[in-house]
N, C-alpha and C positions, 0 to 999 in steps of 0.2 A: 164415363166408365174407364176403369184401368186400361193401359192399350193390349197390344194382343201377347207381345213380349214381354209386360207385366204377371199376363195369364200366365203364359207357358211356365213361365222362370218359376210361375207361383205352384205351380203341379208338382214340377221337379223337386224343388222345396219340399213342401207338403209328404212329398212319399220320402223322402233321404230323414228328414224329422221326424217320423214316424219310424223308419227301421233304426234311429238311435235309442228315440224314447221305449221303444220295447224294446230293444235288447239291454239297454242300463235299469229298468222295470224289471225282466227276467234275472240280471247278477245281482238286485238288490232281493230278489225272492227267495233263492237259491244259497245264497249265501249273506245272509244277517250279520254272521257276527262277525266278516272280513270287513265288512263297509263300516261297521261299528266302528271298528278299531282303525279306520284310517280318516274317523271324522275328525279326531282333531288335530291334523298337520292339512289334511285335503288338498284339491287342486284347485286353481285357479286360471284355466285354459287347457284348451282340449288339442293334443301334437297335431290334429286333422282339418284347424282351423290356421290360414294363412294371417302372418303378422306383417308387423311394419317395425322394423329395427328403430332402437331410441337415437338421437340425434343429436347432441349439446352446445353444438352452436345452430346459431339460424338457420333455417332453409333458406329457401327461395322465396317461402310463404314468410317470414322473418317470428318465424314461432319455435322453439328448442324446447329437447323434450329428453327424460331422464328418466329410468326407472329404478322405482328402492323397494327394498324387501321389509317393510319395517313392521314385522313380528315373526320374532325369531321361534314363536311356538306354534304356528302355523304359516299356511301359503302367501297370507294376506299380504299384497303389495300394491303398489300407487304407479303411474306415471303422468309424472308433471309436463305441463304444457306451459313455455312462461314465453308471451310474446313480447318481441324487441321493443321496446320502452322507447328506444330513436325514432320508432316509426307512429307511434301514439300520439293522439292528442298532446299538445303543447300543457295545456293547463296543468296546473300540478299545487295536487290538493294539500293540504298542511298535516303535518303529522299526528293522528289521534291517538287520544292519551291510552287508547289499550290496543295499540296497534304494536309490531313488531318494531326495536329500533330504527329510525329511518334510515340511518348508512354508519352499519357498526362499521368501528374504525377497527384492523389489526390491530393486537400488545404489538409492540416493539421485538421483532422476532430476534434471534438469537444470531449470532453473525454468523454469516456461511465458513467461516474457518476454522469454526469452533463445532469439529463434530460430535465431542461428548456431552454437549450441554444440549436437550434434548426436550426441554420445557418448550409446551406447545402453545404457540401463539394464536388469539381467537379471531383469524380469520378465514370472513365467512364467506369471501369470494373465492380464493385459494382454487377449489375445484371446477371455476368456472371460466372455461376458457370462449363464452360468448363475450356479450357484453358484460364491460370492468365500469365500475364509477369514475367520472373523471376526479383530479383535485382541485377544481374549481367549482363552489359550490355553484357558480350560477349558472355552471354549466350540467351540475351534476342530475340528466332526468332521472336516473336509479332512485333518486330517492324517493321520488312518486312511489306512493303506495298502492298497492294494485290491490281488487278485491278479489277474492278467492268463489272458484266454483267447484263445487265437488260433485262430480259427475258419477253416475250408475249406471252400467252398460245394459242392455238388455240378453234374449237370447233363452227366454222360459227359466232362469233361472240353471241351465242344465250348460249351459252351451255360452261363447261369448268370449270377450277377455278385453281387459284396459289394455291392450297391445296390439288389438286385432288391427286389421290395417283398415275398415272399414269406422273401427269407432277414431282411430287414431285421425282421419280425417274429419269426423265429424268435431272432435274435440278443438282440433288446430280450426275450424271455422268459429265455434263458439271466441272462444280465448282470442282470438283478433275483433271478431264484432262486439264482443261486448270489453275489450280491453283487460281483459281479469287473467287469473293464473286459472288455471283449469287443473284439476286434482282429479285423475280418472280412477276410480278404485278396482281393483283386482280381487273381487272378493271368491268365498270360496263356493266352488259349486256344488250341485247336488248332483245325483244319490250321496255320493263320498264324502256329502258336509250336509245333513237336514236342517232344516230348521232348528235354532234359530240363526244359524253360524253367519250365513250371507249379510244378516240384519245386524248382529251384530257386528261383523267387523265393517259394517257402515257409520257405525259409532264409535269404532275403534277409533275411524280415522279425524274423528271430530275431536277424541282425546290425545291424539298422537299430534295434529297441529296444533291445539294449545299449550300441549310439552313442547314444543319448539320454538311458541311465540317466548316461552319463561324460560326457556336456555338462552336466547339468544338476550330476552333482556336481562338475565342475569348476567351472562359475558359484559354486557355493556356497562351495567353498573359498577362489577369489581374489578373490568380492567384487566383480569387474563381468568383463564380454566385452567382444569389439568387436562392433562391428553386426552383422559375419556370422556370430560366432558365436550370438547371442545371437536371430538368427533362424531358427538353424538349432534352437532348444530347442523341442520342444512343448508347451506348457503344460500340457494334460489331464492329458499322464503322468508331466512332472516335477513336478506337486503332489497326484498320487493312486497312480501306478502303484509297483506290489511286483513289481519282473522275476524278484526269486527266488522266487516262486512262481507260474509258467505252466505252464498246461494246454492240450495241443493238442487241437483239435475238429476231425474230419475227420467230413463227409459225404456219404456214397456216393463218387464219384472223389476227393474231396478227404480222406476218413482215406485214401488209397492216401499223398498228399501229408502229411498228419502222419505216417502211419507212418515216410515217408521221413525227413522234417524229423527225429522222433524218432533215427532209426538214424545221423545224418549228426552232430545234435547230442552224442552218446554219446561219436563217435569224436573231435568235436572240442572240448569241452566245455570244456575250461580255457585256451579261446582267446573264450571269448564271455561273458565274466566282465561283469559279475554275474547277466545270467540265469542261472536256473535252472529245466528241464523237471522238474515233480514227477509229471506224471501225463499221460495221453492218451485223449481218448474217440474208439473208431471207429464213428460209427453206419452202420449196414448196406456194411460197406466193399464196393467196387468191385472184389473178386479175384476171379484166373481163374485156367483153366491149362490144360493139355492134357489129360491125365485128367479125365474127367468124374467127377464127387461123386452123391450120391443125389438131391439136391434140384436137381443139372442136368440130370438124367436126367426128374427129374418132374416139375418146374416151366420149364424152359426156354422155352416160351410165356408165363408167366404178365407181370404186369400190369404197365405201364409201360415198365418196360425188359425184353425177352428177350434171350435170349443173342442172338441171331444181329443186333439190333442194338448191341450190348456192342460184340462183334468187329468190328461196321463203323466203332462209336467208338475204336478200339484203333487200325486201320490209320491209322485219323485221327491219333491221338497218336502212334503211333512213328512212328520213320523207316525207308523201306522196308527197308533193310538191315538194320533191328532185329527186325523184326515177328516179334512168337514170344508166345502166351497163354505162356508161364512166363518172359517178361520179367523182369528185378526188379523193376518198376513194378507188373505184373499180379501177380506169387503170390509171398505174402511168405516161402513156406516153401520157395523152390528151394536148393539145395546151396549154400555158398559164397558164400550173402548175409549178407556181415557186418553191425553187429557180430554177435558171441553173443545168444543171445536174453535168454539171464542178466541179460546189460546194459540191458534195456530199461526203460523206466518201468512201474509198474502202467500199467497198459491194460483199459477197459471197452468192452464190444464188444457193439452194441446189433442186433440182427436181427430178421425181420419172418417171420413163420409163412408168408407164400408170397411168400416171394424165393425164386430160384434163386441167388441170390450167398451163401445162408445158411450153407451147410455147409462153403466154406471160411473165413468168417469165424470160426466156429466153432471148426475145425479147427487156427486161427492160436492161437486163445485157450488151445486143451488144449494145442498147445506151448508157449506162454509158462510156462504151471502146474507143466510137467512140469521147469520151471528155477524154480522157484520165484518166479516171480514171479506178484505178486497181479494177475490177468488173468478178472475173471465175467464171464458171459456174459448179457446180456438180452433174451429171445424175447416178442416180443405177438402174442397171439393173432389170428386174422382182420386181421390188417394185410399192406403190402404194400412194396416196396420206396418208400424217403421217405417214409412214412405221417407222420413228425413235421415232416416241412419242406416237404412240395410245398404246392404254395399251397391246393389245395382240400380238404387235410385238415389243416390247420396248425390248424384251433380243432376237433378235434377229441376226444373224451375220448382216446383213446391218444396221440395226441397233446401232450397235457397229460400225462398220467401220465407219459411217456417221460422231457419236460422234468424233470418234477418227480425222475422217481428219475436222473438223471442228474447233478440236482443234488446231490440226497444224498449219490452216491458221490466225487463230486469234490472237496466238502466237506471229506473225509476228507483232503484230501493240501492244501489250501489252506488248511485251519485252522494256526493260530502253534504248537499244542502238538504238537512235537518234530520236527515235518517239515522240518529245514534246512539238508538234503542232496538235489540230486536223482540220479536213478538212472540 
């Protein structure tokens, strides 16, 4: 069983979550057509939720981290996790043909004496005052390609943020154990964003990294840009990132959002060249549905999130005319939610011994299996729904173990040997 400081902390919760969700519930009743009007710029972090400032050289952990606003028509932002490449694995895999340039070189910039000549040179380190490439290629590790993870924070969909200081840490342990950049999205929340804004801009960002793999190999093929393009490149990930092999991390509401991203990218997949989805973790996802499961029948009280504030978080995300627990947002198993499931990537699906959300994440995985796709499932004992990511059990041993085998499995699909197809 959870311990006793599990309990308490889990009450405390429980009631402060509940006077948000109705009070954001009530100015969503009350007033319609203000929330209307601010769904599409929305927010993406609530001022009441404590951060962790970005960092662009190493820590102490030797992971740097950057935050960009990249859509200037709403809130939607990323911060990047790119860990120190000095401190990696030695091995260093060879450059794939739809990966980012391995080590764009700078144009030849313009002499510092000459301050009217103003032509911008395409480099992509320039703003990175961590690690620089050396000029010796065989000493150069930057050039190792690292594979991209794009992470989903949790938080009901209402609450949360790629900044918070609780995900910022869970992020900086992925991205060292599994060696990858980590992409944490800042998507936008609800009431102020319904559905399907969060989902989408999960796919935003799948389109916004392969506009950056084709800038930066455009810079390399012609040898200079103009200003705006050349500002439009991100440096982190046109001299580290590998877009053909990303892995979507969805946690609690946010795997509801990689699932989607997943299903959305399947159908359109040879329009978002050169990513490639090789794999997706859903840790304790965020399904529902109308038919009650065994473990909502038993645990429907249990700790941090119950059902009956789930549902208050759902009215919150749909739009009233949607509102149904077998949504295709809520239960990924309703009729006629394409694609096939056949089509899907391996998928690991991580659950908590007294979650009530257990048995249909479960449920999701023995479909996937039954189309043969490689879909395990992993249960922790005495843990409880976000046991690996809420802030007050993020150091702790299941916690760590989770990390740890989560990184093991995803290994499998980001390593160079033979994975350069995604599914």
């Amino acid at each position: 069983m959870p311990s006793v400081a599990v309990k308490l902390y889990s009450v405390f919760f429980k009631l402060l979550l509940r006077r948000r969700l109705q009070s954001r519930l009530q100015s969503l009743s009350s007033d319609q057509s203000s929330t209307t009007s601010a769904t599409s710029f929305g927010v993406s972090s609530r001022p009441e939720e404590s951060t962790a400032p970005p960092n662009p050289s190493f820590a102490s952990d030797g992971v740097a981290t950057k935050d960009i606003h990249i859509d200037p028509l709403t809130s939607l932002s990323i911060r990047i996790f790119l860990p120190d490449p000095s401190r990696l694995s030695v091995s260093t895999p060879p450059v794939r043909r739809n990966s980012f340039p391995s080590h764009p070189h700078p144009v030849a910039p313009s002499p510092p004496s000459d301050p009217n000549n103003r032509r911008a040179s395409f480099d992509v380190t320039a703003a990175y005052t961590g690690y620089l490439p050396t000029s010796d290629p065989r000493k150069r590790v930057g050039s190792r390609r690292l594979p991209v993870i794009i992470q989903f924070h949790g938080g009901a969909f209402v609450m949360g943020s790629s900044d918070s200081a609780a995900n910022d840490l869970f992020c900086r342990r992925i991205a060292k154990l599994c060696e990858a950049i980590v992409i944490a999205v800042g998507y936008r929340l609800a009431p102020e964003s319904q559905y399907p804004a969060a989902f989408d801009d999960g796919f935003k960002v799948i389109n916004w990294i392969a506009k950056q793999a084709n800038l930066a190999g455009f810079g390399k093929s012609v040898g200079s840009m103009d200003p705006f393009g050349a500002s439009m490149v991100e440096p982190w990930l046109a001299a580290h990132a590998d877009p053909s092999r990303c892995v979507l991390l969805g946690v609690s509401c946010g795997a509801n959002i990689a699932d989607y991203v997943a299903r959305k990218f399947v159908d359109s997949r040879n329009l978002i060249d050169p990513v490639r989805v090789v794999a997706q973790v859903l840790m304790y996802p965020f399904f529902i549905g109308t038919a009650p499961t065994q473990s909502e029948l038993k645990l429907a009280n249990s700790y941090f999130y119950d059902k009956q504030m789930c549902i208050l978080a759902w009215k919150l995300v749909l739009p009233e005319n949607e509102f149904s627990l077998d949504h295709p947002a809520a239960n990924p198993l309703v009729p006629d939610r394409g694609p096939p499931l056949k089509c899907m990537p391996p998928t690991l699906t991580v659950v908590a011994e007294h979650d009530w959300m257990k048995d249909r994440g479960i449920a999701y995985s023995e479909a996937l299996r039954k189309v043969n796709v490689d879909a395990p499932v992993l249960e922790y004992k005495d843990t409880v729904h976000e046991f690996a990511t809420l802030d007050i059990l993020l150091k702790t041993p299941q916690a760590q173990a989770c990390a740890e085998d989560v990184a093991i499995w995803v290994k499998k699909y980001i390593s160079i040997r033979g994975h350069e197809l995604s599914y």
